[in-house]
C-alpha positions in Angstrom: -18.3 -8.9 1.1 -19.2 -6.5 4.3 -19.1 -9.8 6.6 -15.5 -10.5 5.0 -15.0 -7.0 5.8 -15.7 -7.8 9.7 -14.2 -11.0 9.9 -10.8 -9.5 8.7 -10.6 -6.5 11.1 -12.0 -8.1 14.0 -10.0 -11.0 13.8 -6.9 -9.1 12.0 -7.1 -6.7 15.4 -7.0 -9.2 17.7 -4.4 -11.9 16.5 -2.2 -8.6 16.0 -3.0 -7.3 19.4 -2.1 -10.5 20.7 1.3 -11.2 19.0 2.0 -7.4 20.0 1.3 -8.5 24.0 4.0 -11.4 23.1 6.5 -9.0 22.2 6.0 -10.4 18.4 5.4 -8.0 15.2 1.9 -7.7 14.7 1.9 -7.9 11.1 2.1 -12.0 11.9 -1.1 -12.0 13.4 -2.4 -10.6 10.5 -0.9 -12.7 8.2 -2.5 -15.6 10.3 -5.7 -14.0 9.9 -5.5 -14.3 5.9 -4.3 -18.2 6.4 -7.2 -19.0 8.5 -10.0 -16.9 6.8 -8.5 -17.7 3.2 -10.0 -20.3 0.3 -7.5 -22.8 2.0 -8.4 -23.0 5.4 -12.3 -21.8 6.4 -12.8 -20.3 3.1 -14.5 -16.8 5.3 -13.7 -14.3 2.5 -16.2 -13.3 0.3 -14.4 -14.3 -3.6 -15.4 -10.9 -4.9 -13.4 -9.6 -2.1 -10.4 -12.0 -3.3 -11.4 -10.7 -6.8 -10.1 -7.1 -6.0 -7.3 -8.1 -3.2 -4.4 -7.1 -6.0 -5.8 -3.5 -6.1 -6.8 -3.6 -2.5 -2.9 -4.8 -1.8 -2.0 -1.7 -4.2 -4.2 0.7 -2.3 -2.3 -0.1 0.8 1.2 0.4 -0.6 0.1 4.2 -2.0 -1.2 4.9 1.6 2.7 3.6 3.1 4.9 5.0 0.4 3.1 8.4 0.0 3.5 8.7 4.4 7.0 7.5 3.2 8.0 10.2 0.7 6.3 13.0 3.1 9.1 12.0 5.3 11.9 11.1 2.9 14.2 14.1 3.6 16.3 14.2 -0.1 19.1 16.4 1.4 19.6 13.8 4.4 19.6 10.9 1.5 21.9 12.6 -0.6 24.7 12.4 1.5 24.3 8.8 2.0 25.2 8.4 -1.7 26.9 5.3 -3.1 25.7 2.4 -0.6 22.0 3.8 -1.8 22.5 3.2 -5.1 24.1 -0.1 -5.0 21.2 -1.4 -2.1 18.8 -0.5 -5.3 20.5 -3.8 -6.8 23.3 -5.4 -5.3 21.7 -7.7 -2.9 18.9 -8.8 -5.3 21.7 -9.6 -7.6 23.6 -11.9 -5.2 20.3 -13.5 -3.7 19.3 -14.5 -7.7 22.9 -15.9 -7.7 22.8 -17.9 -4.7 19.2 -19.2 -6.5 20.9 -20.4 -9.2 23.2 -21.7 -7.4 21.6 -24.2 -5.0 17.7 -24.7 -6.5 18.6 -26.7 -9.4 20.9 -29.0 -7.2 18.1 -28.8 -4.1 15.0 -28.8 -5.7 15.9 -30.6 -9.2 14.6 -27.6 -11.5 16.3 -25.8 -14.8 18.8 -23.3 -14.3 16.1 -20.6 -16.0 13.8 -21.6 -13.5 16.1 -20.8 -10.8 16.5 -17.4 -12.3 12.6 -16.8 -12.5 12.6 -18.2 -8.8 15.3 -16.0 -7.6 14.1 -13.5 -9.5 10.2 -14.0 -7.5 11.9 -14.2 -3.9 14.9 -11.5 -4.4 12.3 -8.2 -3.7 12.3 -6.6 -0.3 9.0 -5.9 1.0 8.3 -2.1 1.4 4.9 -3.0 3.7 7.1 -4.3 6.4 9.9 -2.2 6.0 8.7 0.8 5.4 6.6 1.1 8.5 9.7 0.1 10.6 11.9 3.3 9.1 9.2 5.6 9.4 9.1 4.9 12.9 12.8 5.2 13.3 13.0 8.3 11.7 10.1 9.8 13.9 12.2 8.9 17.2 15.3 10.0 15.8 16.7 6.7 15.7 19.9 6.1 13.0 19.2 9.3 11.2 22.5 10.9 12.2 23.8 8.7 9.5 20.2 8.4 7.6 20.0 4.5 7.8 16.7 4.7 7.6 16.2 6.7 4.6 18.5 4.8 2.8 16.6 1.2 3.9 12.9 2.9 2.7 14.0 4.4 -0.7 16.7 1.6 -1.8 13.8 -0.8 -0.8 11.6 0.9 -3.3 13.6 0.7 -6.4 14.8 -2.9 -5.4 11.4 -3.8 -6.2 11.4 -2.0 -9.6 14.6 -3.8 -10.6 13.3 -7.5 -9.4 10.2 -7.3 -11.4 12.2 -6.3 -14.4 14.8 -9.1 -14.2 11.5 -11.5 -13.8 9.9 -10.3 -16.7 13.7 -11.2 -18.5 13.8 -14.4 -16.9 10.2 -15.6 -17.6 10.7 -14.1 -21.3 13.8 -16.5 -21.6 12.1 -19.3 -19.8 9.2 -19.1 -22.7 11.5 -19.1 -25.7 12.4 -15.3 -26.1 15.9 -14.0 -25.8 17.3 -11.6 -23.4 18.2 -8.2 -25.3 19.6 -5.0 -24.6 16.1 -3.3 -24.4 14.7 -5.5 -22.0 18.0 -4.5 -19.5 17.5 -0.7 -20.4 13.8 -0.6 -18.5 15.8 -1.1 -15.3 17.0 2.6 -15.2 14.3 4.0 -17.5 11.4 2.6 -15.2 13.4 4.2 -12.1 13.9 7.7 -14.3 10.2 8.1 -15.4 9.1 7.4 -12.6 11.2 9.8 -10.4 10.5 12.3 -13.2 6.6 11.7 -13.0 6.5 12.0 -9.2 8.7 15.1 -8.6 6.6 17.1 -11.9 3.5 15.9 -10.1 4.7 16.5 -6.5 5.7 20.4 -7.9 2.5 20.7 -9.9 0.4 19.8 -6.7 2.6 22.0 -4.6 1.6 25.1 -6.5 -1.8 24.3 -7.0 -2.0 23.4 -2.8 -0.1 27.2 -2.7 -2.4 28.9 -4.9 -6.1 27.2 -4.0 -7.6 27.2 -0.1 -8.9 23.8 1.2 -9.3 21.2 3.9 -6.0 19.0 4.1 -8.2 15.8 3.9 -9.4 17.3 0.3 -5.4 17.4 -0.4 -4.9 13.8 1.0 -8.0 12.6 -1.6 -6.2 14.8 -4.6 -3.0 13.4 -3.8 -4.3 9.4 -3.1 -6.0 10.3 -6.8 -2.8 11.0 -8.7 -0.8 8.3 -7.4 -3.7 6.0 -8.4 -3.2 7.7 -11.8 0.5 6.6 -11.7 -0.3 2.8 -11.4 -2.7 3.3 -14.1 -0.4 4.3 -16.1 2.2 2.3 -15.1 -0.2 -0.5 -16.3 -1.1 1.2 -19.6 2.3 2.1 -20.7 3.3 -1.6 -19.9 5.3 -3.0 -23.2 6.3 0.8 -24.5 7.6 3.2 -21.7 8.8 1.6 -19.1 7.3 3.2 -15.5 7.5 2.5 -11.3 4.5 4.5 -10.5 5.2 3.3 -7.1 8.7 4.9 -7.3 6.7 8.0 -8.7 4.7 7.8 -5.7 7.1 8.1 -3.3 8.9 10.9 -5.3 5.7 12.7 -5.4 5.8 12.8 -1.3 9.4 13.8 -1.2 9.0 16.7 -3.5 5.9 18.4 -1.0 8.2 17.5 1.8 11.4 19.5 -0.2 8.8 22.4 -1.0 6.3 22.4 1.3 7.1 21.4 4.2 4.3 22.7 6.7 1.7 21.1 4.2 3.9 17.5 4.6 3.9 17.7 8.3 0.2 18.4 8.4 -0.8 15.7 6.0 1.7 13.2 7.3 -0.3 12.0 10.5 -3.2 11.7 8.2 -1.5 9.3 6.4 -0.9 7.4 9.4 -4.4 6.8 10.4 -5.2 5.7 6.7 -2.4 2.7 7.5 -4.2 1.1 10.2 -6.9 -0.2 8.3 -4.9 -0.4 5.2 -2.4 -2.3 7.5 -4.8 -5.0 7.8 -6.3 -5.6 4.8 -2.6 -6.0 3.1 -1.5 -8.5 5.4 -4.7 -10.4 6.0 -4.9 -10.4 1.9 -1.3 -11.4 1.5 -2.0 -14.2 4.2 -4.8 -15.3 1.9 -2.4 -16.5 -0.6 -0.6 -19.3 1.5 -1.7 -22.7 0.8 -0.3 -24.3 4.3 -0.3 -27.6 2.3 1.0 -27.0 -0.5 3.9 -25.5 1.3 4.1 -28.5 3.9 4.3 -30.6 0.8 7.9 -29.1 -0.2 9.6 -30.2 2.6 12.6 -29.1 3.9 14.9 -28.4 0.6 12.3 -25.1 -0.2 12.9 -24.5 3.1 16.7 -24.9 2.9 16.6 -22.7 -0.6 15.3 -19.9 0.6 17.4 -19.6 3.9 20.6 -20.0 1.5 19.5 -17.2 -1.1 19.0 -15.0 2.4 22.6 -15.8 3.2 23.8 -14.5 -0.3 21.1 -11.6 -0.4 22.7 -10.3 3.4 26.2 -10.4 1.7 25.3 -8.3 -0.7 24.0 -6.1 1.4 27.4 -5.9 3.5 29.3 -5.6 0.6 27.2 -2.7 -0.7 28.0 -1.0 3.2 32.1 -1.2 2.3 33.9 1.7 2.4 31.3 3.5 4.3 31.6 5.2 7.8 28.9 3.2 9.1 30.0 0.5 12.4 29.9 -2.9 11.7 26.7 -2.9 14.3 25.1 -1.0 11.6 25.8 -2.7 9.0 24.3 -5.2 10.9 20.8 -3.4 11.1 21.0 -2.6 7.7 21.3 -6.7 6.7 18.5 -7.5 8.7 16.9 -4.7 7.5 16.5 -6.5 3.8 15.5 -9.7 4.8 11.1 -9.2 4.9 9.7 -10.8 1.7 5.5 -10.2 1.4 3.9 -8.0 -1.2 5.9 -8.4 -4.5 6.5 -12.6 -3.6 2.2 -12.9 -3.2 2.1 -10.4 -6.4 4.0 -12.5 -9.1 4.6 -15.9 -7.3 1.7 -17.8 -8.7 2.5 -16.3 -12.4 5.2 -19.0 -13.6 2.6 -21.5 -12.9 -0.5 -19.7 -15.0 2.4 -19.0 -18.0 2.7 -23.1 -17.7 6.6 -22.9 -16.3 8.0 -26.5 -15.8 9.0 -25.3 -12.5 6.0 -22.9 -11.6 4.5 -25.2 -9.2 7.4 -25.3 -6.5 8.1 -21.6 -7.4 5.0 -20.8 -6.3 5.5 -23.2 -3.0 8.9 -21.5 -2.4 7.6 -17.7 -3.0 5.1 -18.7 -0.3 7.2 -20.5 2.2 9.7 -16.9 1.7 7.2 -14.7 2.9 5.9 -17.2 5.7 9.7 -17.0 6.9 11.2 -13.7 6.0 8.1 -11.4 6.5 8.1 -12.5 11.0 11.6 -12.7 10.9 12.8 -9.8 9.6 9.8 -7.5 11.3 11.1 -9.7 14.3 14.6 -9.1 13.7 14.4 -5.2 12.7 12.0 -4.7 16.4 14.7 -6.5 18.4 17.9 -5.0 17.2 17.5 -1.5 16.4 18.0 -0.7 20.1 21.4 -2.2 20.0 22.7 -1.7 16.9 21.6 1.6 16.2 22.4 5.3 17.9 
């Protein structure tokens, strides 16, 4: 596992430093990096390393959305408002419609199956996104009009709401029926989970007031309870619905909101923590893609996924309406949305183990998503933000 180790950072480092020098996000690199050291090309990482990548991949995403909520002002948020709450869901909505819409005639599946696949492909990717609005927030770039607030947290709980409609959708696809309990988790996964993180974050906050110690002691107390909120997320599965991710995030907002000199001293610690963790997500991520198998789908998976973009960047200008944001950033904010990685490599290969007629070219399409959206929209959002944005 230790040579694995050094294969991905020496190799993750350099194909990132490299597609950095071509003016190219890095993250491809490292996503190359996982294709070419993965089981389908030279077969260089260790398979108990593979064994562990989900909760290595999970490790990451607490070390981007805790530096995330340590600088998710909520006052600044607030007065974004409605085009928040409707980024939480609108565009995943559409892009599941425009599935539905063209797989079955494209790719000759069920229209359930369409759901499930829509449902797989429709959640934004906070690793690359994330990273990209933290760094527009640190220059003071948009936040006049807190674009980039609005892009990280609506990002979050788009997530929460696509793995709820999958778990509908596959339910249906099995035999079950959809019911109005099933629908309800949307909003109580999103309220528990808020609830959870801001109890924590005030909890920690009066314990970090009260009790003198190093700030990398508070980083490893903090890291602990938002590994305690995936745990539960994963315990509670099935009875109380739960985003401990979304509690994660909370819990980093709420220090912010009540402790602010503690947030800005933590924060940069954070930051460090991402570069390694930076690799190993995208280098695992990479791992996943089977090049063949993907080659093998031709050019209608290829096709479906740009058309679901289309409808998914629609709904994202419709949820912008009525705002007083330019057209140019409305713009930013559709490109924004496009990345697909974490949640597509996370659930894309399940239809196929629950024995899904369609589970096979899900699984291609999920992959061939994140091979396209994940460089194009870390390409797109690096590119534009100097023109689009104030």
């Amino acid at each position: 596992m230790l040579v694995s180790i050094a294969y991905i950072f020496l190799l993750g480092l350099s194909l990132g430093y490299i597609f950095n020098k071509l003016r190219l996000p890095s993250l491809i690199g490292m996503l190359l990096t996982g294709i070419i050291l993965g089981p389908y090309a030279l077969n260089l990482i260790s398979p108990s390393l593979l064994a562990i990548s989900v909760e290595l991949r999970q490790v990451a995403l607490v070390i981007i959305l805790m530096r995330a909520g340590l600088a998710l002002n909520i006052e600044e948020l607030k007065k974004v408002g409605r085009p928040a709450i409707l980024m939480c869901f609108v565009p995943a909505v559409f892009e599941i419609a425009g599935m539905m819409l063209i797989a079955p005639r494209l790719l000759g599946i069920s229209l359930i199956d369409a759901a499930v696949l829509g449902a797989v492909v429709a959640a934004v990717s906070p690793a690359v996104i994330v990273p990209k609005m933290l760094f527009l927030m640190e220059n003071k770039i948009g936040t006049r009009k807190s674009i980039p607030q609005m892009i990280m947290a609506s990002g979050s709980v788009d997530d929460v709401f696509v793995i709820v409609m999958f778990t509908v959708f596959t339910g249906l696809a099995q035999g079950g029926e959809v019911s109005p309990v099933s629908l309800v988790q949307i909003p109580v996964a999103i309220i528990t989970g808020l609830t959870l993180g801001i109890g924590v974050g005030l909890g920690l906050t009066l314990f970090f007031k009260a009790f003198h110690m190093r700030d990398s002691v508070k980083v490893l107390i903090m890291m602990s309870a938002a590994f305690l909120f995936l745990g539960a997320e994963e315990v509670l599965k099935g009875s109380v619905p739960l985003s401990g991710l979304l509690a994660v995030m909370a819990m980093g907002a709420t220090i912010l909101t009540k402790y602010p000199v503690l947030a800005r001293r933590i924060s940069p610690k954070y930051s460090k923590l991402w570069v390694a963790a930076e690799i190993i997500l995208f280098v695992l991520v990479g791992a996943t893609v089977d090049l063949k198998f993907a080659a093998a789908a031709g050019v209608a998976a290829v096709a479906v996924v740009v058309f679901a973009l289309l409808f998914r960047m629609t709904g994202v200008y419709i949820s912008m309406l009525k705002t007083k944001l330019t057209n140019k950033e409305r713009l930013f904010c559709m490109i924004a949305y496009i990345p697909k990685a974490t949640v597509q490599a996370a659930i894309g290969s399940l239809p196929l183990s629950m024995g899904l007629p369609g589970g096979k070219i899900i699984l291609t399409v999920a992959v061939l998503a994140i091979l396209i959206t994940a460089p194009l929209g870390a390409f797109g959002i690096d590119k534009s933000y100097k023109k689009l944005l104030d």
